[in-house]
C-alpha positions as CSV (number, residue, x, y, z in Angstrom):
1,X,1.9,-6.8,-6.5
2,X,3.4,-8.5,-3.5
3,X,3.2,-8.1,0.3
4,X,4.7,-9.1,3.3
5,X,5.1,-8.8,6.7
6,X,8.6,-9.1,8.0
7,X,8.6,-11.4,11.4
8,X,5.9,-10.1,13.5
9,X,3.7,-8.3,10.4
10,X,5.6,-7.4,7.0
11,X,2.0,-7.5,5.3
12,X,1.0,-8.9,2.5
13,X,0.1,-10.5,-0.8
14,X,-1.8,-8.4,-3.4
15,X,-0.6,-10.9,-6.5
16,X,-1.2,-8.5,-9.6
17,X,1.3,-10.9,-11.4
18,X,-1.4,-13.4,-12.0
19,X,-2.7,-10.9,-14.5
20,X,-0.9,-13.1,-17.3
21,X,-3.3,-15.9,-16.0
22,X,-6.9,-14.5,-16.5
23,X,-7.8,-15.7,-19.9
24,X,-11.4,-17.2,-19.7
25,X,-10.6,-21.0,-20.7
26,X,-11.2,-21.8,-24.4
27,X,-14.4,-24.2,-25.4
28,X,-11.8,-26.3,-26.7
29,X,-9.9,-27.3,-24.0
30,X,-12.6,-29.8,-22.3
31,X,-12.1,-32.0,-25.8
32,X,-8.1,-31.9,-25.2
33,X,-7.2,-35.9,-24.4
34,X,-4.5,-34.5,-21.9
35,X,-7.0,-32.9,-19.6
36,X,-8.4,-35.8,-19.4
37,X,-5.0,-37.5,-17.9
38,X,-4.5,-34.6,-15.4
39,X,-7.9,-34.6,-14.1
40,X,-7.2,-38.2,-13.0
41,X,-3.9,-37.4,-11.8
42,X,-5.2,-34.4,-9.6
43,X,-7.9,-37.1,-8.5
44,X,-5.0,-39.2,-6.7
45,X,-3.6,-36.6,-4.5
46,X,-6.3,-36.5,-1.9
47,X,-8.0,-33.1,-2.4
48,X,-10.7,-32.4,-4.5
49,X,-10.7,-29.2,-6.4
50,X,-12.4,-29.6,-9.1
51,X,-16.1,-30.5,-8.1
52,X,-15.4,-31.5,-4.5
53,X,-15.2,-29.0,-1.2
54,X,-11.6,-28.2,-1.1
55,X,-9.3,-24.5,-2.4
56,X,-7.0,-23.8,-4.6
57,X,-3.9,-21.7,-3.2
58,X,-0.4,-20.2,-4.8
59,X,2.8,-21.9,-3.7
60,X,4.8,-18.7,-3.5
61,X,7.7,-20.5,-4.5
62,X,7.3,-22.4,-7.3
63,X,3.9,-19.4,-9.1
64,X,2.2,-22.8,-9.3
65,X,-0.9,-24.1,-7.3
66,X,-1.2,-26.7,-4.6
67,X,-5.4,-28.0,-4.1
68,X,-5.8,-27.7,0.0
69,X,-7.3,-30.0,1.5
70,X,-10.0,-28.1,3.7
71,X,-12.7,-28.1,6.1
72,X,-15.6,-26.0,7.1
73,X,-15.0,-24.1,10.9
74,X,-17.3,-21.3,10.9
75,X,-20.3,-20.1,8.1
76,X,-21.4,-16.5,8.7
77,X,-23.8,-14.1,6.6
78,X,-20.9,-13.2,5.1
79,X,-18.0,-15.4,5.3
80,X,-17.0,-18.8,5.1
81,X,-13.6,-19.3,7.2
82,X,-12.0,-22.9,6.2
83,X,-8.7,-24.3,7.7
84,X,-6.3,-26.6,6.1
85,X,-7.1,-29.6,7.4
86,X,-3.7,-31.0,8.4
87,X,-2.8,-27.6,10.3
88,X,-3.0,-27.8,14.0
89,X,-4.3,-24.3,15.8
90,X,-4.0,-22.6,19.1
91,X,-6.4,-19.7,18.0
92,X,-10.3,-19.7,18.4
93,X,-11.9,-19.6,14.6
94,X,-14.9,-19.6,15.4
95,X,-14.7,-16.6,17.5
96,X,-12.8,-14.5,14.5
97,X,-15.6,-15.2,11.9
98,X,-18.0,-14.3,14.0
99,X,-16.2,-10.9,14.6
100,X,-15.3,-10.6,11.2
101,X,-19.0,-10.9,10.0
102,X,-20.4,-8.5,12.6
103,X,-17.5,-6.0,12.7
104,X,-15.0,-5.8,10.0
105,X,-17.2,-6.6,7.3
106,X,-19.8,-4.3,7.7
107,X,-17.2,-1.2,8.9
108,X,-15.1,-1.9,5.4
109,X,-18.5,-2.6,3.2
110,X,-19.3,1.1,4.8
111,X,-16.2,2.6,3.8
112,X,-15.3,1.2,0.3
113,X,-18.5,-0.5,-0.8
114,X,-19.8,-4.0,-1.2
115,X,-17.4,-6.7,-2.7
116,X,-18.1,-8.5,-6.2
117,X,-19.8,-11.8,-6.3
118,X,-18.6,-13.9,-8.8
119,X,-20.0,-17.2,-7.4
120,X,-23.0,-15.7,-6.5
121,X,-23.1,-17.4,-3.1
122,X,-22.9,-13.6,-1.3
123,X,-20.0,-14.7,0.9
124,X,-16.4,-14.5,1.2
125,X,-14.1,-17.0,1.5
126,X,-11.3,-17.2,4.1
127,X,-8.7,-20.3,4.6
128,X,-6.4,-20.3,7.3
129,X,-3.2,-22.6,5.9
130,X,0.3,-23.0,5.7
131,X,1.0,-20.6,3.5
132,X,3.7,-22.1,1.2
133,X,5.7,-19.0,1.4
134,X,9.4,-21.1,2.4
135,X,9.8,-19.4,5.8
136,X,12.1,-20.9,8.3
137,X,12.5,-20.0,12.0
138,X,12.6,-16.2,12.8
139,X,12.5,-15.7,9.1
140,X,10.3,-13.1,6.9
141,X,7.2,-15.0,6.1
142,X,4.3,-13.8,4.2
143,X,0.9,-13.6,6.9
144,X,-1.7,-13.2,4.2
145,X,-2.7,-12.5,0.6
146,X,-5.4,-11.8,-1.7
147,X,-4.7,-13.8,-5.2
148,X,-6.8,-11.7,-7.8
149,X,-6.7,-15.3,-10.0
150,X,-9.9,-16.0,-7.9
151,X,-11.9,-13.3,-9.8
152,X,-11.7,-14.7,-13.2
153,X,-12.8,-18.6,-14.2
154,X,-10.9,-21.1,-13.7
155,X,-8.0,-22.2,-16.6
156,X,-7.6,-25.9,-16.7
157,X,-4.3,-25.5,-18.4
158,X,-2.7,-22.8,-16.6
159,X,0.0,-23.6,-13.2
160,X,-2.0,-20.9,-11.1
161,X,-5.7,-21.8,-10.9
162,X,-8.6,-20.0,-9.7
163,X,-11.3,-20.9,-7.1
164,X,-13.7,-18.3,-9.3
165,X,-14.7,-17.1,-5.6
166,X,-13.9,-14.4,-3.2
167,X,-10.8,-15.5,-1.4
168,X,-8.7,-14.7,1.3
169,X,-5.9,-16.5,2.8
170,X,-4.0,-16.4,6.2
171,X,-0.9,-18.1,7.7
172,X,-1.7,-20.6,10.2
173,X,1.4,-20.8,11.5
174,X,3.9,-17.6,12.0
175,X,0.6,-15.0,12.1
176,X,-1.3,-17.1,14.8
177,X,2.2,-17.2,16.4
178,X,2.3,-13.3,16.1
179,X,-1.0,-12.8,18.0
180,X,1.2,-13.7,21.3
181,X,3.1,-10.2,21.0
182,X,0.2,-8.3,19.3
183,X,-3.6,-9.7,20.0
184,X,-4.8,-8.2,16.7
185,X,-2.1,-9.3,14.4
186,X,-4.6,-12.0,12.5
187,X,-7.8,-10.0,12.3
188,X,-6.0,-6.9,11.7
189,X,-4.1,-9.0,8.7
190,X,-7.6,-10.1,7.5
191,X,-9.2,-6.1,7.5
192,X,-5.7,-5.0,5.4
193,X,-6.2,-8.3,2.8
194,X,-10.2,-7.6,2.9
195,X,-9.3,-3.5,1.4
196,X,-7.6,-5.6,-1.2
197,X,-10.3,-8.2,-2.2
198,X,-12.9,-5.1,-2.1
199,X,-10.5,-2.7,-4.3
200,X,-9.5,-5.2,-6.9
201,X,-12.9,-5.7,-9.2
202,X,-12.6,-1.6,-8.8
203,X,-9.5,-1.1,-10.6
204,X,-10.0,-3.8,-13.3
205,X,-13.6,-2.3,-14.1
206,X,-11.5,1.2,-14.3
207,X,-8.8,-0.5,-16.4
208,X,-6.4,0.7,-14.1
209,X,-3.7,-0.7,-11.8
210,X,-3.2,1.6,-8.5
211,X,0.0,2.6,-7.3
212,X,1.4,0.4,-4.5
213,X,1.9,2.9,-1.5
214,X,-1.6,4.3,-2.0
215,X,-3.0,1.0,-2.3
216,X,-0.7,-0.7,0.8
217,X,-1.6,2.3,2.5
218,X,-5.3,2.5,2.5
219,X,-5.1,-1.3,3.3
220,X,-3.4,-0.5,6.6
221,X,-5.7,2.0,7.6
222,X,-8.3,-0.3,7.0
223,X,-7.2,-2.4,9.8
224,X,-7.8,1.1,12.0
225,X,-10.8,1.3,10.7
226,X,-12.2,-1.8,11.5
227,X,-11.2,-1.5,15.0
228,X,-7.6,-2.8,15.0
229,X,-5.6,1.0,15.2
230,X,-3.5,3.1,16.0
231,X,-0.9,0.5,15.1
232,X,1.5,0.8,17.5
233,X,4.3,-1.3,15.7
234,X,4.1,0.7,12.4
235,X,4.3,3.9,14.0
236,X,7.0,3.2,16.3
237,X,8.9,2.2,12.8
238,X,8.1,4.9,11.3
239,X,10.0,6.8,14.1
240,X,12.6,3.9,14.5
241,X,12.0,4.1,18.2
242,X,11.7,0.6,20.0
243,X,11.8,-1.5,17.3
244,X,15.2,-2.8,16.3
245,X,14.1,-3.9,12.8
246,X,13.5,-0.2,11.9
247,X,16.6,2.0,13.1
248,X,16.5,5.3,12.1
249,X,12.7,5.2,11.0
250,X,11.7,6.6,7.5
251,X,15.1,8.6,7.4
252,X,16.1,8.3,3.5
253,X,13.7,5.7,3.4
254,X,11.1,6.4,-0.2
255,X,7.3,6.7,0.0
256,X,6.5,6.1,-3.5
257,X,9.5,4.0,-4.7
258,X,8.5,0.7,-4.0
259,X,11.2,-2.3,-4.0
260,X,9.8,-5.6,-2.3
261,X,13.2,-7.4,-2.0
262,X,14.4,-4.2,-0.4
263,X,15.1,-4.1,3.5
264,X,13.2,-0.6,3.7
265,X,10.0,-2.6,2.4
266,X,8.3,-2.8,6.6
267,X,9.7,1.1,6.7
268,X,7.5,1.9,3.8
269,X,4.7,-0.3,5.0
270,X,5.0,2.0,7.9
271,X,5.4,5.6,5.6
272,X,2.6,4.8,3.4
273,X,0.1,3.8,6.7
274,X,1.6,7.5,8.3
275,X,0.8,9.2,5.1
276,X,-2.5,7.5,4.2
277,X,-3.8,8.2,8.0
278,X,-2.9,11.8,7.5
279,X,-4.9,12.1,4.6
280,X,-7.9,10.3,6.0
281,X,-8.0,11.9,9.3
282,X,-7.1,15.4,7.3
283,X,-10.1,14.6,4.9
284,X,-13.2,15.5,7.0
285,X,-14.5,16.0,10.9
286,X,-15.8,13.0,11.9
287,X,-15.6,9.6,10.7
288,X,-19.1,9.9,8.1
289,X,-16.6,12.4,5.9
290,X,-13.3,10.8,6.6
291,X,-14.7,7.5,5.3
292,X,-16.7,9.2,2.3
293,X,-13.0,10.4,1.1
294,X,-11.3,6.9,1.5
295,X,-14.7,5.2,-0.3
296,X,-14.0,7.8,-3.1
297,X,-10.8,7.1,-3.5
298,X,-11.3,3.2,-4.2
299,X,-14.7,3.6,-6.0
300,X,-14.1,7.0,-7.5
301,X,-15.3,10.6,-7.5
302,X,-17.1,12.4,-10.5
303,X,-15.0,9.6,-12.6
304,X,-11.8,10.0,-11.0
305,X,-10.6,7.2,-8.7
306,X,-7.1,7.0,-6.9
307,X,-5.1,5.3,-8.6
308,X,-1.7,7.2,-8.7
309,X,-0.4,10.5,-6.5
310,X,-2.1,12.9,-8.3
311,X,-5.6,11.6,-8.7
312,X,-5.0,11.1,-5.2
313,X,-5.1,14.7,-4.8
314,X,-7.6,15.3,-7.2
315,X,-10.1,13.0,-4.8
316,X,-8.8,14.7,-1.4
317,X,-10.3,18.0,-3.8
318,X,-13.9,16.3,-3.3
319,X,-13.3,15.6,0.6
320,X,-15.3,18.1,3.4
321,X,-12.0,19.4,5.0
322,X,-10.5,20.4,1.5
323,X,-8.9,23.7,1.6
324,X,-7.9,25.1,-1.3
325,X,-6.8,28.8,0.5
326,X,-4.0,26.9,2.5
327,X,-3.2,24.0,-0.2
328,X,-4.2,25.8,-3.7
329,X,-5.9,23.1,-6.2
330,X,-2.5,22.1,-7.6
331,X,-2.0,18.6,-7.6
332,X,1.7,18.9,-7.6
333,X,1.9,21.5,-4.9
334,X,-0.9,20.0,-2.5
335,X,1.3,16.7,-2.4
336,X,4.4,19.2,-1.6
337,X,2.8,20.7,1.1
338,X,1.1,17.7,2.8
339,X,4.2,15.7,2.5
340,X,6.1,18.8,3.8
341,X,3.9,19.4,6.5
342,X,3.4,16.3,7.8
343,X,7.2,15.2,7.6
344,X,8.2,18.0,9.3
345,X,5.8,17.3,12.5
346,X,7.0,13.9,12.7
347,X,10.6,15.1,12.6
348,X,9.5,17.3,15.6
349,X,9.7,20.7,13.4
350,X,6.9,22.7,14.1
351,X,8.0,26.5,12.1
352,X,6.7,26.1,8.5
353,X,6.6,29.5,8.1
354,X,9.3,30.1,5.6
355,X,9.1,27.4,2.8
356,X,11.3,27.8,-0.9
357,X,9.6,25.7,-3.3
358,X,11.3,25.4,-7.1
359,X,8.4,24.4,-9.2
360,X,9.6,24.3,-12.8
361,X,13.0,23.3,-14.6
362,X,15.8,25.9,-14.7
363,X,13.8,28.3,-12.1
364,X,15.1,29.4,-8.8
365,X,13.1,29.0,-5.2
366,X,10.3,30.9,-4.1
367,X,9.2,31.3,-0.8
368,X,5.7,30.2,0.8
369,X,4.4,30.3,4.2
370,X,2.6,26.4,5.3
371,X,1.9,27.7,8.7
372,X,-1.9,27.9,7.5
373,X,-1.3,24.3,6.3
374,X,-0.1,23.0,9.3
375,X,-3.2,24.8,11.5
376,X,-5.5,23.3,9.4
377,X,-4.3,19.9,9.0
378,X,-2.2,19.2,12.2
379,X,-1.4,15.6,13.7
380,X,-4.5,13.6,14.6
381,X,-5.1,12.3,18.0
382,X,-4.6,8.8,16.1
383,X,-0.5,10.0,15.4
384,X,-0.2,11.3,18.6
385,X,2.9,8.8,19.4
386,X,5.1,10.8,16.6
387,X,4.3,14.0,18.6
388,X,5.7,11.8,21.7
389,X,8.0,9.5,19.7
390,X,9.5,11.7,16.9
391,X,11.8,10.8,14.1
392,X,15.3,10.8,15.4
393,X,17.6,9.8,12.9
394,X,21.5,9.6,13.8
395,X,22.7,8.6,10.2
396,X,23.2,11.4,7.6
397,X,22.5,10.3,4.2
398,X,24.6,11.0,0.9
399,X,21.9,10.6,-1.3
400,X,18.7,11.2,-1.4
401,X,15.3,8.6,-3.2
402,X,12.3,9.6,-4.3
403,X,9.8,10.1,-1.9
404,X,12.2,10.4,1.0
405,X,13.0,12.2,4.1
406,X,16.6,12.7,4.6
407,X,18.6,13.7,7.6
408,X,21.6,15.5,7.1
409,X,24.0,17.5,9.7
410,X,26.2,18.9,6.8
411,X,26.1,23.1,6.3
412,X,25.8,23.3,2.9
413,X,24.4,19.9,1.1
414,X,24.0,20.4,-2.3
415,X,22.4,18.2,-5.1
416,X,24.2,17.1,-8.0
417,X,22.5,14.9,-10.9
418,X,23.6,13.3,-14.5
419,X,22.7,15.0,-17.7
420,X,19.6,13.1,-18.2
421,X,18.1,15.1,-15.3
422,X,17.0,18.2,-15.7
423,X,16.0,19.5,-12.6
424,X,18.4,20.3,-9.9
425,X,19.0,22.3,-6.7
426,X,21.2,23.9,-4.7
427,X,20.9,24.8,-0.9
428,X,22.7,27.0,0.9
429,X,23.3,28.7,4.7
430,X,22.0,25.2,6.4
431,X,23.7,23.5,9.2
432,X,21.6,20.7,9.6
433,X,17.7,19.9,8.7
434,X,15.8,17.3,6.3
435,X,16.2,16.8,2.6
436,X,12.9,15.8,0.5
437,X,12.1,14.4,-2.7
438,X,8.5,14.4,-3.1
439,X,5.8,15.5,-6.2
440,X,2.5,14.9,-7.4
441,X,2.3,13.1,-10.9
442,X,-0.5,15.5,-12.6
443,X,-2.2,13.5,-14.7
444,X,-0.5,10.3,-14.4
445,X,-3.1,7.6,-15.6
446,X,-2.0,3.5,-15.5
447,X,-4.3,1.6,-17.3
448,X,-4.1,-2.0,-17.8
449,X,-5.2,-3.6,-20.6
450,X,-6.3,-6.4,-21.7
451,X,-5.7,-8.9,-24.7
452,X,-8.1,-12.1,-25.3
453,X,-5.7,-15.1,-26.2
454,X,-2.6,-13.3,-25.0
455,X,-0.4,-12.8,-22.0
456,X,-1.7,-9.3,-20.9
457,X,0.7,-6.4,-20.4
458,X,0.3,-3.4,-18.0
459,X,-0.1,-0.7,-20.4
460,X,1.0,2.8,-18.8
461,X,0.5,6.3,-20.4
462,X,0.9,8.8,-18.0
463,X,1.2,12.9,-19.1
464,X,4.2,14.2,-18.1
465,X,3.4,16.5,-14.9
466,X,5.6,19.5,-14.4
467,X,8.3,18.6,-11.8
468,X,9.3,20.5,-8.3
469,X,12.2,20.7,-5.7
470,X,11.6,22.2,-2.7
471,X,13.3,23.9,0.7
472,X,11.2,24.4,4.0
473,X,13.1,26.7,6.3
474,X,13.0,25.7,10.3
475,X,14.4,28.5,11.4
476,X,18.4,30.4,11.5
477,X,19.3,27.6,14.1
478,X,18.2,24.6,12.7
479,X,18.1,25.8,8.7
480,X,16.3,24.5,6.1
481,X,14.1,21.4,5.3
482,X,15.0,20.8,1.9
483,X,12.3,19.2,-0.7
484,X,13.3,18.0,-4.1
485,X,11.1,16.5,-7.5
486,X,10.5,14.0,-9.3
487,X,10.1,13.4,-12.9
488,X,8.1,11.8,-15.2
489,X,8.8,11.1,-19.4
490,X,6.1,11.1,-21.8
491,X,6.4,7.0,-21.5
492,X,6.8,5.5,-19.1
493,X,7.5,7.1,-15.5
494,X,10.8,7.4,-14.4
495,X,12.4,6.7,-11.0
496,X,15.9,7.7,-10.0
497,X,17.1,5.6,-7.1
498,X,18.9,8.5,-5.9
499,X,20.5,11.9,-6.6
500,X,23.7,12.1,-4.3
501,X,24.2,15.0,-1.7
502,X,27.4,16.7,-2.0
């Protein structure tokens, strides 16, 4: 799972690929002759990895790794932060560990419990390098990552190795350089990769991979969390106001469809932040609940834990401000109508009142009333700038992705889709609005499994949840807010890039 933060912050670097690498090495291999050869070759190239002080780190280019060559700044009760010892900083080290140790660490140990331990020193590691990520001058880079390699023993013979410690590494270059525009743009980079390191060991105990947006998401409102938020920059994205990189905000731009060579990928940084704040501020009323519902959702509630849309759901069912008179206890229609709600409040559209919601194949709208929705779970104080700064779009789409919010001036957009879909809707009477595409997988469990001796394969088997298109009504001048489904097979899950708007 990759991450990255376009120019000033395109975070990140959650590597789930390195799942192939975390076979425990064989007895065998220390009487292989070869080993022998490339211990003595690794010996020549001035680091010492193997029983000396210095790191192992990915080259992102090559999926192979490079031994750093480090030293020591700062030792903490709780971190160690190291720097590459070539790399030349304008940025006071010192002063970040000891912040990290005394504020982020214990604020995110609070929220989503302790992290694992598997050197059993009871610190975590942080090294400040050049990442070797192949960014040139005003170029995406990648600012920081968390390689999950570093939770299972080292393999001698494998081209990605692991420190068998908690890591966590940060650019030294383009990210320090980043702190000139936004002060918090390093320790905010080291809170979102921190969410990461702690979630991990949760997930592979579970046996289960976690969706991306719910897991990119709770890792950028861990950077509000530990001090670092509102974040200006994402939210001003999200609403494609004063930020060139992001015209048009999160118009047509998808939630839940994840694509990291896609140029939407800061837009849905910035979605999945919006959406994931909702929830948290929406889950209790005060910070003791609020971070009670995020801990549940990494850890896990009466079994359940996070890891797709609709467990999601089912967590934000355990939270203090759950309501099930205004949301029901459907997965599938809570997602509709938080998505609904809270789109429609960041498109500036405050009448709810008047909703059609298709829920099944085949079956026409009904129509529901979200008002009570919208009273209970209105903006926070901590989205205020989309109630300032709302989405403004000026480019109708044609067609419409999963997870999206589409702007459309057309009177009478209708959706058309190929046989293999079976769900469809039509819309009528509308002279201009919001398409959406958004659902709740019910029972949509991804497991990962593992196979001693062999490359391990995710292993998905979700339940095929019952699909939904929906309409939210404005009003008779502005017309209707359209929402439509999404739909899962009995293997795998499905995503259509888009359904064309006629």
């Amino acid at each position: 799972m990759m991450h990255f933060r376009k120019k000033i912050l395109l975070p990140l670097f959650f590597l789930i690929t390195s799942f192939s690498h975390c076979n425990p090495v064989n007895s065998e291999i220390g009487k292989n002759d070869d080993l022998i050869l490339l211990l003595g070759a690794y010996s020549l190239l001035g680091a010492n990895c193997f029983s000396g002080p210095d790191l192992w780190a990915r080259d992102l280019r090559t999926q192979s790794s490079v031994c750093v060559p480090v030293e020591l700044v700062s030792s903490g009760t709780y971190i160690e932060v190291y720097k590459e010892k070539t790399l030349s900083l304008n940025f006071n080290l010192v002063q970040f560990a000891k912040d990290f140790d005394t504020i982020t660490y214990p604020k995110l140990i609070e929220t989503f419990g302790t992290p694992s331990d598997v050197d059993g020193d009871g610190k975590v590691k942080l090294l400040v390098m050049d990442i070797k990520d192949g960014a040139t001058a005003n170029s995406a880079y990648v600012a920081g990552y968390f390689d999950p390699i570093n939770y299972f023993p080292d393999n001698f013979l494998l081209r990605v190795r692991s420190n068998f410690a908690e890591v966590l590494y940060l650019d030294g270059k383009e990210l320090i350089a980043a702190n000139s525009k936004d002060p918090n743009a390093f320790a905010s980079t080291a809170a979102h990769e921190f969410q990461h390191l702690l979630r991990f060991p949760r997930m592979y105990e579970a046996n289960q991979s976690d969706e991306l947006w719910i897991n990119e998401g709770t890792s950028e409102v861990a950077s509000d969390i530990a001090g670092y938020g509102p974040q200006t920059s994402r939210l001003d994205c999200y609403s494609g106001v004063n930020d060139s990189r992001c015209d048009d905000g999160i118009n047509g731009v998808s939630l839940l469809d994840w694509n990291s060579s896609s140029s939407d990928v800061l837009k849905q940084y910035s979605f999945a932040y919006v959406f994931m704040r909702y929830l948290y501020d929406s889950s209790g009323t005060n910070d003791t609940q609020r971070k009670q519902f995020f801990r549940n959702t990494v850890i896990g509630a009466s079994g359940t834990r996070a890891n797709s849309t609709g467990n999601l759901m089912n967590v934000f069912k355990t939270s203090a401000n759950y309501d099930s008179t205004v949301l029901t206890n459907t997965n599938s229609d809570m997602f509709f109508r938080m998505f609904a709600v809270l789109t429609a409040q960041s498109f500036g559209i405050g009448n709810v009142s008047s909703v059609q919601q298709v829920t099944s194949d085949g079956q026409g709208a009904s129509t529901v009333d979200l008002s009570g929705v919208l009273t209970k779970y209105p903006l926070s104080s901590s989205l205020n700038r989309l109630v300032t700064n709302p989405v403004t779009p000026t480019t109708a789409k044609t067609t419409i992705k999963q997870g999206a919010a589409n702007f459309y001036t057309s009177a009478t957009p209708t959706f058309s889709a190929p046989n293999t879909r079976k769900n469809y809707g039509r819309l009528t009477g509308i002279s201009q609005g919001i398409v959406f595409w958004a659902d709740s997988p019910q029972g949509l469990n991804t497991s990962l499994k593992y196979i001693p001796g062999k490359d391990d394969t995710p292993i998905q088997t979700p339940n095929k949840p019952r699909s939904l298109k929906s309409v939210i009504e404005n009003s008779t001048n502005s017309g209707m807010i359209p929402i439509c489904g999404i739909e899962f097979t009995n293997d795998l899950a499905h995503t259509y890039e888009s359904i064309p708007i006629k």
